[in-house]
N, C-alpha and C positions, 0 to 999 in steps of 0.2 A: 504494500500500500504506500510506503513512504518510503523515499531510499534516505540511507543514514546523513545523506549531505544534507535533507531539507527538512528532516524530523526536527534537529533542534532549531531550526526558523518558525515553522509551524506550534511544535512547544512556547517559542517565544511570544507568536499572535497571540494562542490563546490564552497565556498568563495574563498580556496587556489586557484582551478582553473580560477575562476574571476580574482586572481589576476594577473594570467599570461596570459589572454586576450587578451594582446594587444604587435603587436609584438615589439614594443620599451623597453617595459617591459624585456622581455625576452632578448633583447640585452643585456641589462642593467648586467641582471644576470648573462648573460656568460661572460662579463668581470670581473664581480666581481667574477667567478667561476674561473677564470685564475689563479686569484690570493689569494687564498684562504684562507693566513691565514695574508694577508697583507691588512689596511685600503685603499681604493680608493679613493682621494679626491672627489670634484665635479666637481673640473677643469678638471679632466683627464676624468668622464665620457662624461663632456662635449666636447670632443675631440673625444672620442671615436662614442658617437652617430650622433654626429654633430646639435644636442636639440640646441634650445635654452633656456636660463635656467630656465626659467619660465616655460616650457614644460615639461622639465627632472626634477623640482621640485614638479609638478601635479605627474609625472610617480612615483618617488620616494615615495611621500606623499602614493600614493594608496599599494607600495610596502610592504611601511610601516604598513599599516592599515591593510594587511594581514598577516604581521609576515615574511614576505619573509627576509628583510634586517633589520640593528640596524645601527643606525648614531651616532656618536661622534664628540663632537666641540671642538675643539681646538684653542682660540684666536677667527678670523674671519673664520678658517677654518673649514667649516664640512667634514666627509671621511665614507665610508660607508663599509661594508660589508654582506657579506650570515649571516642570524641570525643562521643557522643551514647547517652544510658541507651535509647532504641529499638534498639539493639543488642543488645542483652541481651533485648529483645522479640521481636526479630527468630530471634535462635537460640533460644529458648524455643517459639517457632510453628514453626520447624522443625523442632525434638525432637517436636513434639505429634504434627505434619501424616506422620512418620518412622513414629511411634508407630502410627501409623492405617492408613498401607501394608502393615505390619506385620502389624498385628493381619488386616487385610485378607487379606493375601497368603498367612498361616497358617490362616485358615477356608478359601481355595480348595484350600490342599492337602489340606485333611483332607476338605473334598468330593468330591476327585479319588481321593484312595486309597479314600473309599467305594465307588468306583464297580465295578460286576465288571468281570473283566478280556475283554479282547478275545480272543477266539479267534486265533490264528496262523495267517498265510496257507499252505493246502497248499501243500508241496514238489510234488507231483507235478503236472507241467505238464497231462494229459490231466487232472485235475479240474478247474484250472484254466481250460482251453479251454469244459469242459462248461458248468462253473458263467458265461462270459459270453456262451454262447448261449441260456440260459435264459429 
C-alpha cells in the first residue's frame, strides 16, 4: 500500500491533521491567524475560547506537539503564535473547500424538494400481491 519512502510523509499528514481534530483547536488557530505576526497571550485566548485554562492548556500542549504553534514566556506570561504563516493558508483552504460543500450540499437539496413526491406504498396487502405478479 505504501512504499517505505512515502509512509513517513503520509505518517507526517496525518499527525498535522490529528492535530487539528478537535474543533477548539482550530478556534485557537484562527485567532492566532488574525493576528499573525503579533504574540497572543493566554489571557486573551482564554477570552476568546471561553476554555478554561486547564482545557486550552491540554489544546495548546497537543498544538504544540504537532508543530502547529511556538510559545514564549515572558516573566509569568506565556503568548503564542502560528509556528508557520501556511497555517493560516491552511484554515483559509479549509473555510473555502467548507464553503463549496456547502454551497454544494444546498443546491442538492433544493433539487431534491423539486422533485414530486413518491406515491405511498398501499396498505392493502391483496394490491400489493397483485401489483408483483404483474
Amino acid at each position: 500500500m505504501f512504499t517505505d519512502a512515502s509512509r513517513p510523509l503520509y505518517e507526517v499528514k496525518a499527525n498535522l491533521f490529528k492535530g487539528l481534530a478537535h474543533p477548539l483547536r482550530v478556534r485557537v488557530l484562527e485567532v492566532l491567524a488574525a493576528a499573525p505576526d503579533v504574540e497572543t497571550p493566554v489571557s486573551a485566548l482564554l477570552d476568546a475560547t471561553g476554555l478554561e485554562a486547564s482545557h486550552l492548556s491540554q489544546h495548546l500542549a497537543v498544538l504544540r506537539n504537532h508543530r502547529l504553534v511556538t510559545a514564549e514566556r515572558r516573566g509569568n506570561q506565556v503568548s503564542y503564535r502560528l509556528a508557520y504563516p501556511q497555517v493560516a493558508d491552511l484554515l483559509r483552504v479549509a473555510r473555502a473547500l467548507l464553503a463549496e460543500i456547502l454551497l454544494t450540499t444546498e443546491r442538492q437539496l433544493v433539487e431534491q424538494a423539486a422533485l414530486s413526491d413518491i406515491p405511498p406504498a398501499s396498505a392493502d396487502p391483496a394490491s400489493t400481491g397483485s401489483a408483483a405478479r404483474s
